[in-house]
C-alpha positions in Angstrom: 156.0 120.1 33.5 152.9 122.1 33.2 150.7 118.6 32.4 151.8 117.8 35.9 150.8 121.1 37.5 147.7 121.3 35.7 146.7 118.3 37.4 148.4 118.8 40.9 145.4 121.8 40.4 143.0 119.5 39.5 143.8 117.3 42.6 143.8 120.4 44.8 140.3 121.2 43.4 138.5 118.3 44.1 139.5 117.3 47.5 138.5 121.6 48.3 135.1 120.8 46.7 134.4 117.3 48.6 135.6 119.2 52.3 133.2 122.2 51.1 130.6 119.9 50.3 131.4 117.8 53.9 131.6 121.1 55.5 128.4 122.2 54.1 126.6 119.0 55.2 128.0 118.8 58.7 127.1 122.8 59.3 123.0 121.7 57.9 123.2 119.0 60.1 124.4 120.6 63.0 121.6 123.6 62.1 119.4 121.0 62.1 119.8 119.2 65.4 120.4 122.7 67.3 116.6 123.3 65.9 115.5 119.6 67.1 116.7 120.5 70.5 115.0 124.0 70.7 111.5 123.3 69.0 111.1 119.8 68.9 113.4 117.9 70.7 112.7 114.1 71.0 113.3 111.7 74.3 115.7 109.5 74.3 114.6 105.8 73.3 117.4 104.8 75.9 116.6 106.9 79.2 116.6 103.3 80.9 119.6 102.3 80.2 121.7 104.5 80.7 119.6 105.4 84.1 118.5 108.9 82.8 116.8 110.8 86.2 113.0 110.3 85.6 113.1 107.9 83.5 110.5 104.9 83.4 113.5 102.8 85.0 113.8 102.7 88.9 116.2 105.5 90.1 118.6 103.7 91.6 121.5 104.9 94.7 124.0 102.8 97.2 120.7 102.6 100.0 117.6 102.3 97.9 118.2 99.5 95.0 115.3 100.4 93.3 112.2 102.8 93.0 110.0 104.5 91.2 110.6 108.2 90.4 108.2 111.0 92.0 105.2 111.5 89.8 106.1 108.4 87.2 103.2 107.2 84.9 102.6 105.5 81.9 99.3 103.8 80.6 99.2 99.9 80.5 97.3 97.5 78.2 96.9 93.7 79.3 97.1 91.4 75.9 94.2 89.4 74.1 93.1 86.5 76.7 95.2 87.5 79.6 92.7 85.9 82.4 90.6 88.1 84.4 91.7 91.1 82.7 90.2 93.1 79.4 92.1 94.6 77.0 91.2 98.7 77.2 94.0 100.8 78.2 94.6 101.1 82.1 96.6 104.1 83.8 99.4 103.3 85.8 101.1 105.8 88.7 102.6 107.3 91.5 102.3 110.2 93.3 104.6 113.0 94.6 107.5 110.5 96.7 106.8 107.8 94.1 104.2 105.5 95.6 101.3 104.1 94.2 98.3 105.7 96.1 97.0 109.5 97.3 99.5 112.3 97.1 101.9 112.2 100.6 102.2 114.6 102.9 105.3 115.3 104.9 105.0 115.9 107.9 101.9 113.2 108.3 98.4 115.2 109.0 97.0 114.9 112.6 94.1 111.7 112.5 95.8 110.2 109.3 96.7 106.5 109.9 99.3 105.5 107.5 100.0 102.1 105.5 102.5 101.2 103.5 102.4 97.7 101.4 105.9 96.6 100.8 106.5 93.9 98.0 107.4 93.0 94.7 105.2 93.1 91.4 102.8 91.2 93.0 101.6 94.4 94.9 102.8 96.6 92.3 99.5 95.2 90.0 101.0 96.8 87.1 98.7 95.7 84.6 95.9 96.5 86.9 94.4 100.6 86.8 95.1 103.0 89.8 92.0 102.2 91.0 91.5 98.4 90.2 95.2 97.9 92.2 95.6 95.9 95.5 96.5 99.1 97.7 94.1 100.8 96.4 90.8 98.1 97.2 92.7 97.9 100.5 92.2 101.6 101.3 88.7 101.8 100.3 87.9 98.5 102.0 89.6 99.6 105.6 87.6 103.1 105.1 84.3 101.1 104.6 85.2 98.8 107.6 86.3 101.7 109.7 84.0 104.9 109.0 85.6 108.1 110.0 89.3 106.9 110.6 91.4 108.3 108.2 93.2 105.7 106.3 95.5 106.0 103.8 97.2 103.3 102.1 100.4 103.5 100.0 101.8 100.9 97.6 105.8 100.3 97.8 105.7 97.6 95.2 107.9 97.2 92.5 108.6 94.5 89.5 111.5 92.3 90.5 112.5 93.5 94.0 113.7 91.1 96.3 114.0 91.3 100.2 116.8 93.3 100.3 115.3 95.6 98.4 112.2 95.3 101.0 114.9 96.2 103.9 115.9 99.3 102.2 112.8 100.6 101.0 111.6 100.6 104.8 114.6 101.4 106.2 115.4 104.4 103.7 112.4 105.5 102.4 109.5 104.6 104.5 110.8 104.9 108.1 110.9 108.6 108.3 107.1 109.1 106.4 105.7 108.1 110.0 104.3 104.7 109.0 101.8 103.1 111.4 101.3 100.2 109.9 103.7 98.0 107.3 102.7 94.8 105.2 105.3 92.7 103.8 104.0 90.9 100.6 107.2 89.1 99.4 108.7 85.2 98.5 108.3 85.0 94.4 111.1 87.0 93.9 113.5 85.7 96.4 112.4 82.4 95.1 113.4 83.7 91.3 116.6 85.5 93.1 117.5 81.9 94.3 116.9 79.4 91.4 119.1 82.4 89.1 121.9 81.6 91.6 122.0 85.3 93.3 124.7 85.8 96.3 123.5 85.7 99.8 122.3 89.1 100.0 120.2 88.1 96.8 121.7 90.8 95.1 122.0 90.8 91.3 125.1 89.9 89.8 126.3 92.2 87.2 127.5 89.2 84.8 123.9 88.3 84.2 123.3 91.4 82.7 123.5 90.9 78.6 126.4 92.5 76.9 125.7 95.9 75.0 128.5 95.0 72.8 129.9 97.5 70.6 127.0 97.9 68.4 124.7 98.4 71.5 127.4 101.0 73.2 127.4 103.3 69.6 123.4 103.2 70.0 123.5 104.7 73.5 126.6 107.0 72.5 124.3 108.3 69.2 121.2 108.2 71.1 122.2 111.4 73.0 121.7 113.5 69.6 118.5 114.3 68.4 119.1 113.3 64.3 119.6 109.8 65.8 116.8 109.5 68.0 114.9 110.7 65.0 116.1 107.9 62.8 115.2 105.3 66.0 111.6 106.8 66.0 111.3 105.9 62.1 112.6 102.8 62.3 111.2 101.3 65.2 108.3 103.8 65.9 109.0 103.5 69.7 107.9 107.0 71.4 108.8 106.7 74.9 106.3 109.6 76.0 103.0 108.4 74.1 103.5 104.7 74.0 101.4 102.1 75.6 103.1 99.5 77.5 101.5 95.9 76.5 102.0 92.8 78.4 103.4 89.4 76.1 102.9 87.1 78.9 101.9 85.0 76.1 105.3 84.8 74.4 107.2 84.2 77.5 104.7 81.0 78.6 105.5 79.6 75.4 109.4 80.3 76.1 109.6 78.3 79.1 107.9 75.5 77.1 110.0 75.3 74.7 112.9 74.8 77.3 113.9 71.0 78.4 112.4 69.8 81.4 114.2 68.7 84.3 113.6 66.7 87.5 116.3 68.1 89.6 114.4 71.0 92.0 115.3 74.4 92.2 117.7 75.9 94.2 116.9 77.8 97.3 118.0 80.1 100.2 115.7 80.5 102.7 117.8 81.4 105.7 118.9 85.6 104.1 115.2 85.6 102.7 114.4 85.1 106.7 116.9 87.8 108.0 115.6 90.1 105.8 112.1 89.9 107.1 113.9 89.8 110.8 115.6 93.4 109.7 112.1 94.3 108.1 110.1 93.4 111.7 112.8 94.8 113.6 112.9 98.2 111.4 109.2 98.6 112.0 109.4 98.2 115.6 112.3 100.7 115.8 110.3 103.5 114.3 106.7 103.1 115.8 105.0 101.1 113.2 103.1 98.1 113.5 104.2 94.9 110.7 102.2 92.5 109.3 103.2 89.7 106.6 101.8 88.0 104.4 102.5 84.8 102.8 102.6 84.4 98.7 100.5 82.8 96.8 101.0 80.9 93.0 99.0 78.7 90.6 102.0 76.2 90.2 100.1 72.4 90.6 97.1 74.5 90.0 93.9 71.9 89.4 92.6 75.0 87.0 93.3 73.5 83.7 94.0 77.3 82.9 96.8 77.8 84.4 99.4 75.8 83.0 99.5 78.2 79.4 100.3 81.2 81.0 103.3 80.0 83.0 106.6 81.5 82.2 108.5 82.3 85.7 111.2 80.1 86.8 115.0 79.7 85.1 116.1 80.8 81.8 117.5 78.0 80.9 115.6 74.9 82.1 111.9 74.2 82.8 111.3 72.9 86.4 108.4 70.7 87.2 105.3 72.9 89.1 105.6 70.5 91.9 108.8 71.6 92.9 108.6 75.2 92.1 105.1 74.8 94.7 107.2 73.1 96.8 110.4 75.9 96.9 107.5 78.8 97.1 106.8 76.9 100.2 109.8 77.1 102.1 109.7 80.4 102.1 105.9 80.5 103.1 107.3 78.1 106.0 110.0 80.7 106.7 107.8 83.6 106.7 105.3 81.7 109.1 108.4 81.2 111.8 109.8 84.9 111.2 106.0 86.1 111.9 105.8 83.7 114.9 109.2 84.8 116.4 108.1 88.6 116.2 105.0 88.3 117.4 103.6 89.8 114.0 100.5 89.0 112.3 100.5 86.8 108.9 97.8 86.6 106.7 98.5 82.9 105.1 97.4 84.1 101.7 99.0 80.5 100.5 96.3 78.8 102.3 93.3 81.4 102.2 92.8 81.9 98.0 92.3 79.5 95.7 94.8 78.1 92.7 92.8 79.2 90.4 92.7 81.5 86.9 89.5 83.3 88.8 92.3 85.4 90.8 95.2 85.4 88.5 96.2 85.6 85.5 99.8 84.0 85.2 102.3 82.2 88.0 101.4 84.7 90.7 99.9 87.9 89.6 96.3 89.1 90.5 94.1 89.6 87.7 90.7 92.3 88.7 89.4 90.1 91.0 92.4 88.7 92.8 93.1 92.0 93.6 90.0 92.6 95.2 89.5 89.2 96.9 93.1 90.2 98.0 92.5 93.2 99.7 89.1 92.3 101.2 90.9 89.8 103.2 93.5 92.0 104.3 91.2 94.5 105.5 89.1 92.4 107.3 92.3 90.7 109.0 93.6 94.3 109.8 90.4 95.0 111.3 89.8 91.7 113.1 93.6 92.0 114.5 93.5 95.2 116.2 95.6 96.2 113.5 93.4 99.3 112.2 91.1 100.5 115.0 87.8 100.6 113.8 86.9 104.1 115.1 88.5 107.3 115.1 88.3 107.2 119.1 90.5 104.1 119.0 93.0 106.0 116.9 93.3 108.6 119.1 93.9 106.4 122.0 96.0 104.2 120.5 98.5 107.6 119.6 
């Protein structure tokens, strides 16, 4: 019988060594991620995700789809070739209410005659520095054309919104900021919204989203401890607060090219893209402001012989001709034209005012330097010409 005890013993002593040895390396990890969080804790690679408040992802609620969080920046680098634009390191953000422009103040200062640009990533200029961005030419142009009124311009772009999200932006976060005068930039992405098969409110349909899967849920689960996030940093060498944000339009032109080409033409929904800019002109109207719209713009059927490499909008799974996508991106110019029409609002037919060419963009849609510009020297003089922005400080008054 002892032989047996003796190693009943044995048995007993080496599962008590292998828990003190787990105990011992669960208690130094746990020391060392309760020092990680107290004098060096890391951010978490996936903030966006898992929609962490402040995060580089829109802040998103049940009335305002998407925006950008108060006091949100990050620097920008456009890639090797990207037309119109250099490579050195550009400063993107937004100030206290998370608009791209001078800080706001609430309630609006006596004199101060407020814009607001409403659109997608078009106005956004993301690529483009805080000073190089449509909004911000715009201001500095209306200034030069009206000395002494006291313009301020404020850019509610954002990548991807639709006009639904256009609606609630104004409606929700613009309406009550004492807005004088709106613009409406908007089409591409209610274009997009439509070829991608979006409902009639264009909203986006949660089965389009890719699947995490269960490797993808563990990340996000592990991610909210600091050993982990440690690990990420060393494998991937991602740092969320010091990393520069590079565009790979590149890689997604040559994407869509290697997709099959079709002949069928892209789906569209003009008639909710036209209520929405109804609710947008009504909105503005209800609340004192004067609207404006303007139409979109794109290099599809281009004659630039540039333009062509640098596509990459359209569907994910197919490549439609240029032809049709100009001719869907039309319909919606057509539609804005009649909403514009109906209101008695102003359009600047951007479509038919600058060029197809590489010399103002640098992809499908987007405004390299000098699109920008170009851009917001036409508005200004059309906001000028139209009564839109009085041209002296007199007018102002007497217009209030």
């Amino acid at each position: 019988m002892e032989p047996k005890a003796d190693a009943v013993s044995l048995g007993r002593s080496r599962w008590t060594g292998v828990r003190l040895a787990l105990g011992s390396v669960l208690a130094t990890l746990a020391v060392l991620e309760a020092g990680m969080w107290i004098f060096h804790p890391l951010p978490d690679p996936y903030a966006a995700l898992k929609g962490t408040p402040g995060s580089p992802r829109f802040t998103h609620s049940r009335y305002v789809p998407s925006a950008y969080p108060p006091h949100f920046a990050m620097d920008v680098r456009a890639e090797p070739g990207l037309p119109g634009i250099d490579g050195r390191p550009r400063r993107f953000s937004v100030n206290g209410l998370g608009y791209r422009g001078d800080p706001l103040a609430v309630p609006k200062p006596t004199g101060e005659l407020r814009v607001f640009v409403v659109g997608g990533s078009t106005t956004e200029c993301l690529y483009l520095a805080d000073a190089e961005a449509l909004t911000a030419v715009l201001q500095a142009r209306l200034r030069a054309l009206a000395p002494g009124v006291d313009v301020r311009v404020y850019g509610a772009g954002k990548s991807g919104d639709r006009s639904f999200d256009h609606v609630a932006m104004v409606a929700h976060r613009i309406a009550h900021l004492q807005p004088d005068v709106i613009v409406v930039f908007a089409g591409i992405n209610d274009v997009l919204a439509a070829i991608r098969r979006r409902d009639y409110l264009m909203r986006d349909d949660p089965g389009d989203a890719p699947p995490l899967g269960h490797l993808g849920g563990l990340k996000l689960l592990a991610t909210e401890l600091q050993l982990p996030r440690l690990v990420h940093r060393a494998l991937t060498g991602y740092d969320p607060q010091t990393v520069t944000i590079v565009s790979d339009y590149r890689k997604n032109a040559a994407h869509l090219r290697a997709l099959p080409l079709t002949r069928r033409a892209p789906r569209t929904d003009v008639v909710p893209y036209a209520e929405n800019l109804r609710s947008l002109a009504g909105t503005a109207r209800a609340n004192g402001a004067r609207i404006v719209f303007m139409t979109q713009q794109t290099t599809w059927s281009s004659p630039d012989p540039r333009a062509a490499p640098w596509h990459w909008m359209g569907s994910d799974s197919v490549r439609y001709r240029e032809t049709a996508l100009d001719s869907a991106m039309s319909l919606y110019n057509a539609a804005m034209r009649r909403v514009a029409a109906e209101q008695g609002a102003p359009v600047l037919d951007l479509a038919r005012t600058v060029p197809k060419s590489m010399d103002y963009f640098y992809d499908d849609v987007h405004f390299n330097v000098r699109g920008a510009a170009t851009t917001a020297d036409l508005l200004a003089r059309f906001l000028i010409d139209r009564a839109v922005i009085p041209r002296t400080p007199a007018a102002t008054s007497a217009a209030g």
